[in-house]
MARDREN-936471 format. One record per residue (C-alpha): residue number from 1; residue in one letter; chain; x, y, z. Coordinates in nm, 2 decimals. Example, Ala and Ser with C-alpha at 12.3 -4.5 7.8 and 13.67 -1.06 7.14 Angstrom:
% residues 2
- k:r:c:east:north:up
- 1:a:A:1.23:-0.45:0.78 .
- 2:s:A:1.37:-0.11:0.71 .
//
This chain:
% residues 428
- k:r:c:east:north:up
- 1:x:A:1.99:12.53:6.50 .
- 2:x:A:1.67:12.44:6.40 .
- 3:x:A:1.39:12.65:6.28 .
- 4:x:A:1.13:12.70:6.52 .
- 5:x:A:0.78:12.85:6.36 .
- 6:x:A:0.59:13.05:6.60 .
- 7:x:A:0.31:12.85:6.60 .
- 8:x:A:0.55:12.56:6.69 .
- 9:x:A:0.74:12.74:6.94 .
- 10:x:A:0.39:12.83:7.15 .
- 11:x:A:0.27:12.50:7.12 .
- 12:x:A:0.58:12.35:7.31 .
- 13:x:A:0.57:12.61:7.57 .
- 14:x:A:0.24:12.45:7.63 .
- 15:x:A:0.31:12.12:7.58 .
- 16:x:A:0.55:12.15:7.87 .
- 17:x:A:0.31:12.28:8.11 .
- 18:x:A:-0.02:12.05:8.18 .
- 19:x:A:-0.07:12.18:8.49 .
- 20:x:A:-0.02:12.56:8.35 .
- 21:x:A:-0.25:12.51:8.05 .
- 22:x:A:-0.57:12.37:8.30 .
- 23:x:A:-0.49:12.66:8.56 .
- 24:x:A:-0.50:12.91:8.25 .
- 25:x:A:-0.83:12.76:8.13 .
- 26:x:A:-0.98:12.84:8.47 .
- 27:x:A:-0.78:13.15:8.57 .
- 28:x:A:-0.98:13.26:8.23 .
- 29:x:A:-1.35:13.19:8.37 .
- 30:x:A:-1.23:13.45:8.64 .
- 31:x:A:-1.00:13.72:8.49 .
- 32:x:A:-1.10:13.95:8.23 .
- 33:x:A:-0.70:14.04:8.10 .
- 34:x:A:-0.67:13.67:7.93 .
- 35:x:A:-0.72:13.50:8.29 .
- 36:x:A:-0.42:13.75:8.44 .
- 37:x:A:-0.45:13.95:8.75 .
- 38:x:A:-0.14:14.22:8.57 .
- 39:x:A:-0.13:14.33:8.22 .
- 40:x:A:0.24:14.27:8.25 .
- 41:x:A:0.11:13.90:8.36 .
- 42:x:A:-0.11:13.84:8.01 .
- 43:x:A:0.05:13.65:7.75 .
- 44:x:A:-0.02:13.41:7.47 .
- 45:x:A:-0.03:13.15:7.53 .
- 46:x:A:0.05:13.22:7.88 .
- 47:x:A:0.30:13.27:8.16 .
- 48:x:A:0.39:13.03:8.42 .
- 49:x:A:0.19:12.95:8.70 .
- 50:x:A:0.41:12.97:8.99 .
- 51:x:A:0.43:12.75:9.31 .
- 52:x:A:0.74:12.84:9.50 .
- 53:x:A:1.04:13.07:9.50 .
- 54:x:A:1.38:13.11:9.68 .
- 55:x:A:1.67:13.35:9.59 .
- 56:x:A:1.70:13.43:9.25 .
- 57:x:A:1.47:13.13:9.10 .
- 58:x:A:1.11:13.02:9.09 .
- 59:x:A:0.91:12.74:9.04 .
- 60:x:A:0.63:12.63:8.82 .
- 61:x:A:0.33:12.42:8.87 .
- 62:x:A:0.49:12.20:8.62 .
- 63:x:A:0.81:12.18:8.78 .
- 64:x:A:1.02:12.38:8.56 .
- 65:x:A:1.31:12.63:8.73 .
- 66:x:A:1.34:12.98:8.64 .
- 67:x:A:1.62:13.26:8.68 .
- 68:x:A:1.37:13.55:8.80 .
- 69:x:A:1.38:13.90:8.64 .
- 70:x:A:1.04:14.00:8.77 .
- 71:x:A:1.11:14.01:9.11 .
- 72:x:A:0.79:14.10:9.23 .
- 73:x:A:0.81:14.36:9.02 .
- 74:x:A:1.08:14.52:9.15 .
- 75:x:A:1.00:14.49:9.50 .
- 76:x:A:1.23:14.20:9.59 .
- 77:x:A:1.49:14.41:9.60 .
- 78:x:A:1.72:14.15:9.80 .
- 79:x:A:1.58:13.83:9.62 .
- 80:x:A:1.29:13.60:9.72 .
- 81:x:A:1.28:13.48:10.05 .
- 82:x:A:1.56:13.66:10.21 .
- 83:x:A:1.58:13.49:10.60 .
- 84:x:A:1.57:13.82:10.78 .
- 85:x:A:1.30:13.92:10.62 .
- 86:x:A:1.10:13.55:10.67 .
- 87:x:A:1.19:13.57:11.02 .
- 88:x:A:1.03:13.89:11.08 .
- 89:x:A:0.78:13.76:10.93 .
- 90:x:A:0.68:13.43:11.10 .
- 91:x:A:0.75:13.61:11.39 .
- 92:x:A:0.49:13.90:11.34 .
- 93:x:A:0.26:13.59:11.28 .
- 94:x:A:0.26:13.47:11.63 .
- 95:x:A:0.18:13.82:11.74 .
- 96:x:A:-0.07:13.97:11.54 .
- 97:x:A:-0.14:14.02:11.18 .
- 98:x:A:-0.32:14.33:11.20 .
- 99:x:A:-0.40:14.54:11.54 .
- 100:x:A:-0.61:14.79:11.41 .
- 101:x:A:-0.44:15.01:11.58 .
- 102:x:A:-0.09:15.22:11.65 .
- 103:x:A:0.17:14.99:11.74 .
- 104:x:A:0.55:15.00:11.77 .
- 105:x:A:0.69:14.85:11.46 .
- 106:x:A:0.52:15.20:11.24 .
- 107:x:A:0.74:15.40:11.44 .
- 108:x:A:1.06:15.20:11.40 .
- 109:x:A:0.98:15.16:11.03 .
- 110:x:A:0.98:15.56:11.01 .
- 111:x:A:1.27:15.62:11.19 .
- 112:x:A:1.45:15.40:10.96 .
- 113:x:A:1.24:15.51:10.65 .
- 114:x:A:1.42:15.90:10.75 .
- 115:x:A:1.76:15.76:10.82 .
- 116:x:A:1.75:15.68:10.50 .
- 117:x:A:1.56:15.98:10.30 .
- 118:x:A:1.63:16.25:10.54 .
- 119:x:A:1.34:16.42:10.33 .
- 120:x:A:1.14:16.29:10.51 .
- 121:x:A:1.03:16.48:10.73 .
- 122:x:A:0.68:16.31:10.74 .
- 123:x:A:0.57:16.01:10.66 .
- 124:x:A:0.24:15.85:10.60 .
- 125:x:A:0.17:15.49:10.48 .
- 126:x:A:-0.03:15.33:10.25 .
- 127:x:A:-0.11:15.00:10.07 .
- 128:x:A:0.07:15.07:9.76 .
- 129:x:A:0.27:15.35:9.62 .
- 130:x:A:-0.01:15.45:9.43 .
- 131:x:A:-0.22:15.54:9.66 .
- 132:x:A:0.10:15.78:9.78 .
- 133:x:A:0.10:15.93:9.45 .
- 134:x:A:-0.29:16.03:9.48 .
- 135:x:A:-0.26:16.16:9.82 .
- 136:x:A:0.08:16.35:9.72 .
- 137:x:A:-0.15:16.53:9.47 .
- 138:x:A:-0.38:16.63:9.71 .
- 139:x:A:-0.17:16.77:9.94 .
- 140:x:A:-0.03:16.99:9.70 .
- 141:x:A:-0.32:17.14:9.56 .
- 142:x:A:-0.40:17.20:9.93 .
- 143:x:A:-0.10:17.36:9.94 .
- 144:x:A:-0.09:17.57:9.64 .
- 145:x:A:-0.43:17.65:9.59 .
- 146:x:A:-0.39:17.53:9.24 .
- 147:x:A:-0.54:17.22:9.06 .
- 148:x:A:-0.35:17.17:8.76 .
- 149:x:A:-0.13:16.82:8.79 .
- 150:x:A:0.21:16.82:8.52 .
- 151:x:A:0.32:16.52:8.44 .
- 152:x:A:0.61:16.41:8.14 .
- 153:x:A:0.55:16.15:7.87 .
- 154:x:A:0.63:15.82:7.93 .
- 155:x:A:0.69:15.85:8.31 .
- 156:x:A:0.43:15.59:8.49 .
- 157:x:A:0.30:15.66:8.82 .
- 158:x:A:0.01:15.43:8.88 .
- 159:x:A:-0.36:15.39:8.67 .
- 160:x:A:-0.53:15.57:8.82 .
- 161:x:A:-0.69:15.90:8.66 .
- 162:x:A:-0.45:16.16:8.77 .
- 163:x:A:-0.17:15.91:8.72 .
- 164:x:A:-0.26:15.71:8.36 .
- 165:x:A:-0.21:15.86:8.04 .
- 166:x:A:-0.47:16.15:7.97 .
- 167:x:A:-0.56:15.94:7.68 .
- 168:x:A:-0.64:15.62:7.85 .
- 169:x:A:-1.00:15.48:7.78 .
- 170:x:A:-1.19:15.58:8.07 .
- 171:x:A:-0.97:15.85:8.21 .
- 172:x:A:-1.10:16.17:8.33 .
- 173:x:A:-0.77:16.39:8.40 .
- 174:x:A:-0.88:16.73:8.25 .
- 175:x:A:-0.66:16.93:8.50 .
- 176:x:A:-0.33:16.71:8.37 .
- 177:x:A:-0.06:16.89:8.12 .
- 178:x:A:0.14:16.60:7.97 .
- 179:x:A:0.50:16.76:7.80 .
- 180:x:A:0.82:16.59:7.68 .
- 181:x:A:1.10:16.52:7.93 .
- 182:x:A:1.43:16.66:7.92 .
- 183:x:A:1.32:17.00:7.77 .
- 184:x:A:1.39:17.22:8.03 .
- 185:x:A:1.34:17.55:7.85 .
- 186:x:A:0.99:17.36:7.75 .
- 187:x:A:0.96:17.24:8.11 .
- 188:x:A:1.01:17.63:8.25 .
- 189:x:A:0.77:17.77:8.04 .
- 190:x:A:0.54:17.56:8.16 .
- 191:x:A:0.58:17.60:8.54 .
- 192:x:A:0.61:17.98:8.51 .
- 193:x:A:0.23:18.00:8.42 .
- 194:x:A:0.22:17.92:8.82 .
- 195:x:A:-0.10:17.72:8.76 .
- 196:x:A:0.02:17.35:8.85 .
- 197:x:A:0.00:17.27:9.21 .
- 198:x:A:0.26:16.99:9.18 .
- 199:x:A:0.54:16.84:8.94 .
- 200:x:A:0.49:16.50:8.95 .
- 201:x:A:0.84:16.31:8.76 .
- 202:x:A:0.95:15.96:8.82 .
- 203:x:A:1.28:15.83:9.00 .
- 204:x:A:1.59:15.71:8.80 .
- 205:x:A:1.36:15.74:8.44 .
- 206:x:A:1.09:15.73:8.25 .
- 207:x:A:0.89:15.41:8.32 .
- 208:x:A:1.03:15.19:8.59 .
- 209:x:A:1.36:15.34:8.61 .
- 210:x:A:1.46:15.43:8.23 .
- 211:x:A:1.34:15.26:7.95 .
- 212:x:A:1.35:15.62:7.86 .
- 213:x:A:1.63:15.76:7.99 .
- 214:x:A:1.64:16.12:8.19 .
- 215:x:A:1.94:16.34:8.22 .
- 216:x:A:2.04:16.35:8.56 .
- 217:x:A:2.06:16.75:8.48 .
- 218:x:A:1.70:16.75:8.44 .
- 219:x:A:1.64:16.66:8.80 .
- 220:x:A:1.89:16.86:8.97 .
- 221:x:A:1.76:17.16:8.78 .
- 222:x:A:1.36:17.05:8.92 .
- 223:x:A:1.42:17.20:9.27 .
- 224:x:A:1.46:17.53:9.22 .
- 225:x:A:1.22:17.58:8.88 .
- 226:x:A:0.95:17.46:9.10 .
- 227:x:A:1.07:17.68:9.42 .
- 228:x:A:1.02:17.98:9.17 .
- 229:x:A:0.70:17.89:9.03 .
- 230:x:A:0.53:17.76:9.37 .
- 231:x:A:0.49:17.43:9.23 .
- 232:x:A:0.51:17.14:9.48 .
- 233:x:A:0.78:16.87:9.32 .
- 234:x:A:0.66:16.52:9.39 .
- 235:x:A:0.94:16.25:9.31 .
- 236:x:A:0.82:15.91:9.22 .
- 237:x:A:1.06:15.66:9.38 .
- 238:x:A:0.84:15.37:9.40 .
- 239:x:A:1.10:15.21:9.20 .
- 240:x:A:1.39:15.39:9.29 .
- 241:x:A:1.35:15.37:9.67 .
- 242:x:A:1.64:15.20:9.83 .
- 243:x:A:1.69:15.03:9.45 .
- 244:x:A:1.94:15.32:9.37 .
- 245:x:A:2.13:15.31:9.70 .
- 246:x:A:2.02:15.36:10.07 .
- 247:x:A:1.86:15.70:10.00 .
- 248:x:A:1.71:15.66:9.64 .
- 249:x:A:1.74:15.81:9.29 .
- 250:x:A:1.72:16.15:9.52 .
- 251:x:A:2.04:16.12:9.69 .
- 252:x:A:2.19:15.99:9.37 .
- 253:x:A:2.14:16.31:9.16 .
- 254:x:A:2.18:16.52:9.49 .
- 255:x:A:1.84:16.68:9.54 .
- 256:x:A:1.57:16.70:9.83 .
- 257:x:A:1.20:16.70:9.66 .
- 258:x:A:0.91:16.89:9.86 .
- 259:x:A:0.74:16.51:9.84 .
- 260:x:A:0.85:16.12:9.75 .
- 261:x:A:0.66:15.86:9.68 .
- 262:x:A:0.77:15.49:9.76 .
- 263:x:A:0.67:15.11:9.79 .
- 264:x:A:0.83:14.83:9.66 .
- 265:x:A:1.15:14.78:9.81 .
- 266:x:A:1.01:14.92:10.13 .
- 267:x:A:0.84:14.66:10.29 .
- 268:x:A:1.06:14.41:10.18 .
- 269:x:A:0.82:14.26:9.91 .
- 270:x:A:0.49:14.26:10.10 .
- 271:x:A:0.22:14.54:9.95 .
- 272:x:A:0.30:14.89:10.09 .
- 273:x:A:0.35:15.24:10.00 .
- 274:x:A:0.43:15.57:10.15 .
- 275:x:A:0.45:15.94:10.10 .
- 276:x:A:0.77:16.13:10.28 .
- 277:x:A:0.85:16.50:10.28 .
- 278:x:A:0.82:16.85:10.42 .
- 279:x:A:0.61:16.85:10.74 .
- 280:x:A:0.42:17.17:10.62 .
- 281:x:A:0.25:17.03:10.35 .
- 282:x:A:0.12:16.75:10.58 .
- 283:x:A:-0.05:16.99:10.80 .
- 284:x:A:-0.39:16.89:10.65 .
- 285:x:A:-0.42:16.56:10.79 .
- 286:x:A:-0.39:16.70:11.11 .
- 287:x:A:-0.78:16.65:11.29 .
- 288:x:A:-0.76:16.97:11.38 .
- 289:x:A:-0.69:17.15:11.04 .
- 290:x:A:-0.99:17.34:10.96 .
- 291:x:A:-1.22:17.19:10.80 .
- 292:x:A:-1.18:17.34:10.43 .
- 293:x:A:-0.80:17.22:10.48 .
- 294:x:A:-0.88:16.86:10.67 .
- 295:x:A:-0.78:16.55:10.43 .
- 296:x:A:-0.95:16.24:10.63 .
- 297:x:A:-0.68:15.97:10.54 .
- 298:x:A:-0.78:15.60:10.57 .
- 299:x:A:-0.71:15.26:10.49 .
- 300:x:A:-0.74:14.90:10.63 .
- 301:x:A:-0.38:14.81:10.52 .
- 302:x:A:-0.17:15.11:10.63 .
- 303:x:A:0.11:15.05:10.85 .
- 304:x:A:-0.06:14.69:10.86 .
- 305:x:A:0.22:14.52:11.15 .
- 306:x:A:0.32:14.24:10.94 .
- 307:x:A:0.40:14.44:10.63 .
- 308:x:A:0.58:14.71:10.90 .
- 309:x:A:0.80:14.38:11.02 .
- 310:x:A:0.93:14.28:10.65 .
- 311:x:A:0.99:14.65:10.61 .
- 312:x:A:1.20:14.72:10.90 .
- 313:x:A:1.39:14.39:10.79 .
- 314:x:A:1.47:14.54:10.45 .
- 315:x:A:1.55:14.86:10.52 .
- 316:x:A:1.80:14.72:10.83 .
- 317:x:A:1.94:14.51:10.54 .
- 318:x:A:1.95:14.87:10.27 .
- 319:x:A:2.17:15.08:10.51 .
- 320:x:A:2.50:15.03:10.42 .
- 321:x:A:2.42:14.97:10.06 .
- 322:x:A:2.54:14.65:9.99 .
- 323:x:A:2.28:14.51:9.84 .
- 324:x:A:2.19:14.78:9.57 .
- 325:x:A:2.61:14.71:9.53 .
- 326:x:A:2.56:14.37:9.46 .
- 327:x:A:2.28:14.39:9.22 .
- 328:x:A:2.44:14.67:9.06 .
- 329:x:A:2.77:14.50:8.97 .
- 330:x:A:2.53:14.16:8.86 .
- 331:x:A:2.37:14.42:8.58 .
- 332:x:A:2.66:14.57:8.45 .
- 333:x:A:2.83:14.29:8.39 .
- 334:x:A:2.47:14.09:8.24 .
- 335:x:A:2.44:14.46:7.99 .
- 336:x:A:2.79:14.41:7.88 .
- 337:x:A:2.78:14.08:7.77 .
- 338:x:A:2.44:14.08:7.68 .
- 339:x:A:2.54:14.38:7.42 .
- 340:x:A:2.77:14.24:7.29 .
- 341:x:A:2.58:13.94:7.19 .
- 342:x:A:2.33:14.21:7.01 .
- 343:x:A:2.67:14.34:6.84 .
- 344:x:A:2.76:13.98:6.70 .
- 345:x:A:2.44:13.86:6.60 .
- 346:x:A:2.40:14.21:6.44 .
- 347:x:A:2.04:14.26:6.61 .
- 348:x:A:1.95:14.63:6.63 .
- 349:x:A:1.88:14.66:6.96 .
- 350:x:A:2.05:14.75:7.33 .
- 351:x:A:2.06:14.69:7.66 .
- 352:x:A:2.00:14.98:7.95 .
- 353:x:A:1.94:15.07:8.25 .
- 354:x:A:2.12:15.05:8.61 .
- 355:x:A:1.95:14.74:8.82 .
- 356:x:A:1.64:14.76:8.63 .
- 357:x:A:1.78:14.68:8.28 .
- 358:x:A:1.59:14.72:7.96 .
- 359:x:A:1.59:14.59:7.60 .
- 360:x:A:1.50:14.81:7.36 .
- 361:x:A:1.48:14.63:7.01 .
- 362:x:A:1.43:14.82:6.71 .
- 363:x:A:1.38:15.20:6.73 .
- 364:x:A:1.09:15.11:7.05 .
- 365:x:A:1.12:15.40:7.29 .
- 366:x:A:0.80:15.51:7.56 .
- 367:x:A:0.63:15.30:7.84 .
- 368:x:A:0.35:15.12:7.91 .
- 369:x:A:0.18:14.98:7.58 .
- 370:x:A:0.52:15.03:7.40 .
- 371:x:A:0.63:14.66:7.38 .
- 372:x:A:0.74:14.57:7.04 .
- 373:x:A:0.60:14.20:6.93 .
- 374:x:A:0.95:14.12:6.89 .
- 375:x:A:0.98:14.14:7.30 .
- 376:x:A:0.69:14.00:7.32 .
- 377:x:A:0.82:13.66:7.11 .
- 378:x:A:1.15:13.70:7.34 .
- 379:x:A:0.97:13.67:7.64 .
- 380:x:A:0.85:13.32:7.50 .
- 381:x:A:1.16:13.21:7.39 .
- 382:x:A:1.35:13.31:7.73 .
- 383:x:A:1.09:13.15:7.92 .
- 384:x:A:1.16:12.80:7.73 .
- 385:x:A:1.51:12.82:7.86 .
- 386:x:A:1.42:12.90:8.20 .
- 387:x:A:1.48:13.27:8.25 .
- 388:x:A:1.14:13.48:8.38 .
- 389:x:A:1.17:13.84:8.21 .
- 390:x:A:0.93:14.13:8.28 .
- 391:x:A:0.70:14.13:7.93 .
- 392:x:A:1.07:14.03:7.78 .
- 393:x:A:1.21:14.41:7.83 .
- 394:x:A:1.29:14.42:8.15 .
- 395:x:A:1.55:14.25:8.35 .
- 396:x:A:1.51:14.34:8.72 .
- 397:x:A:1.85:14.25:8.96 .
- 398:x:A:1.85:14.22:9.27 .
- 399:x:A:2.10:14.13:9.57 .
- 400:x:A:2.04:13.79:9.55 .
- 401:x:A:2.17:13.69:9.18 .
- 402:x:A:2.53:13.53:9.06 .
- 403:x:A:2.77:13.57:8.83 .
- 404:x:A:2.66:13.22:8.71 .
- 405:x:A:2.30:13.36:8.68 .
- 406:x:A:2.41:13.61:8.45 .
- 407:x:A:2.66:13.35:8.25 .
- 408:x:A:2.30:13.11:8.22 .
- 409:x:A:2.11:13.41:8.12 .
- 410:x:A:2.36:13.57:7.84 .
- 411:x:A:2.35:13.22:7.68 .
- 412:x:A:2.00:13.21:7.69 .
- 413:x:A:1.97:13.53:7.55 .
- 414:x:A:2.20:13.45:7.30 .
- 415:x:A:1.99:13.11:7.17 .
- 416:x:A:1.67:13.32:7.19 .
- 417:x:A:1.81:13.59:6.98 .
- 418:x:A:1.93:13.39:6.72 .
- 419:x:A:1.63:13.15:6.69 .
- 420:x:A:1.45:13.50:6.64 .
- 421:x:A:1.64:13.58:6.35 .
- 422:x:A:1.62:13.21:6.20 .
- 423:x:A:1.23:13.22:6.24 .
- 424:x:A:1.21:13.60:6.11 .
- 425:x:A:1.04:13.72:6.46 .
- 426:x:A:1.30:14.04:6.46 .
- 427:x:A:1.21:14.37:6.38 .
- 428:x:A:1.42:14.42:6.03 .
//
């Protein structure tokens, strides 16, 4: 194979995309992250500019086809464009976008929401699952009559001040304790100072789903540490939700937290979040709490009827669990292969994860920020071949890949890989 220097290699991706290179130039007179609207989305030179997208692939502006690992994200949990969830949509159209007011398709959304996570007991929606996260807080400080927030390294919940590392650059989140994950003698001591109002700890892993891996002990153990210390537990499944099976990462390990978070994969791919648990400690947004107790909850987008219609779709389609299934069984068997073509071309490195799958070159570990150069450069590479990776870590499944899918992507990963080593772009 040829030798491709990086320099080389950046100015083909560019080459290829005409169209790409003159949106970038003008996306960059608007958008301060190197003309992207995600930091997952910056890249140099940059990523595709996409026009269209149906089942596992995507299109460019330049006409190029991609396998799609970024799935929204992970919020297109059954693929792009799935036909119930379309038709729910168009129809919704013809009816009203948003009534500003209640309306039917809230309630039905719930009822399936609590089929699903009989947790929930509650249920309040939001635009995004960040918002959940905020208003979870809240609630359980409320609640408590505490104020302290404890959080675990690593685990990402959202960038806001509460939520982003206590370190960020602008962050005020003097009332968080960040500690180490699966240290439960670490994590005991901690709650049994009864000062946090809530546990906040992420579905599935730390970082969307496990780039840094959680015993499944850890959480079973959560419930009753926090029921001693009078600590609310808020479970992040805004990843997780419906991605692990019907009822989440929850139902997976077998536990019932006081509160849960989730978005994504709840509306079907349209923006939405929501926060689900014990009625009690949604007693606050009640009008008639008193007034030191009343949390005044609004938002333009909540419940909105057209993101309600792609929800109900989705979570008809995540009953039976055929779907997580499906995308399950694609990312076994992509981690397999793709693990052993680390093993062969002798690249320290592996692949991990369960739907969301991760590649951790090197001795990498943590979240957001953590990205090695080296998947960084993959991410280039991959996109030459056609295959569309979250910042070249992350592989997300959903229901709608193949078996062929994986075959295209394993090869691709396998030419990437070794034109890394050729051109020296692999950590040593």
């Amino acid at each position: 194979m040829t030798t491709t220097s990086p320099d080389r290699l950046a100015l083909e991706y560019q080459a290829a995309r005409p169209r790409g290179a003159a949106l970038h130039r003008e996306a960059s007179r608007y958008f301060a992250a190197r003309g992207a609207t995600h930091f997952a989305r910056a890249a140099v030179p940059f990523r595709p500019y996409i026009t269209h997208a149906s089942g596992s692939r995507k299109w460019d502006a330049d006409g190029h086809e991609y396998i799609d690992y970024v799935m929204g994200h992970g919020a297109l949990m059954l693929g792009h464009n799935h036909p119930a969830v379309v038709a729910a949509v168009q129809q919704q159209l013809t009816r009203g976008v948003h009534f500003g007011d209640n309306h039917e398709l809230e309630v039905e959304w719930a009822r399936l929401i609590q089929t699903l996570m009989p947790s929930a007991e509650r249920i309040e929606f939001f635009a995004c699952g960040q918002e959940a996260n905020l208003l979870g807080i809240r609630l359980a400080r409320i609640h408590t009559a505490r104020r302290r927030v404890l959080r675990l390294r690593f685990n990402y919940h959202g960038w806001a001040d509460e939520l982003a590392g206590p370190q960020a650059a602008g962050t005020v989140a003097d009332e968080v304790t960040l500690i180490e994950p699966n240290d439960l003698v670490l994590l005991e001591r901690e709650l049994l100072t009864r000062k946090y109002a809530v546990l906040l700890i992420e579905g599935g892993g730390a970082y969307l789903a496990g780039r840094v891996p959680i015993a499944v002990e850890y959480y079973q153990a959560l419930p009753e540490l926090t029921r001693r210390s009078g600590t609310v537990l808020l479970l992040d499944e805004v990843v997780t939700g419906f991605r692990e099976g019907p009822g989440g990462w929850q139902a997976v390990v077998g536990i019932r937290p006081d509160l849960t978070s989730v978005g994504k994969a709840v509306s079907g791919g349209l923006p939405a979040g929501g926060l689900l648990g014990r009625a009690e400690l949604f007693q606050p947004l009640d009008p008639g709490s008193r007034p030191e107790r009343l949390v005044v909850h609004g938002g333009t987008w909540n419940a909105l009827p057209l993101t309600a219609a792609a929800g109900i779709a989705a979570c008809r389609l995540y009953q039976d669990g055929e779907p997580q299934r499906l995308a399950r069984r694609r990312a076994d068997s992509f981690s397999h292969a793709g693990n052993a073509v680390l093993g062969r071309l002798g690249v320290r490195g592996r692949l991990q994860g369960r739907t969301a799958v991760h590649l951790i070159l090197g001795d990498s570990e943590g979240g957001p920020g953590s990205h090695t150069q080296a998947n960084r450069r993959l991410d280039l590479h991959l996109l030459q071949r056609g295959i569309s990776t979250l910042l070249g870590d992350a592989f997300i499944f959903s229901s709608a890949h193949t078996q062929d899918d994986v075959e295209q992507t394993v090869d691709a990963l396998a030419q990437s890989l070794q034109a890394m080593l050729e051109e020296g772009t692999l950590p040593s």
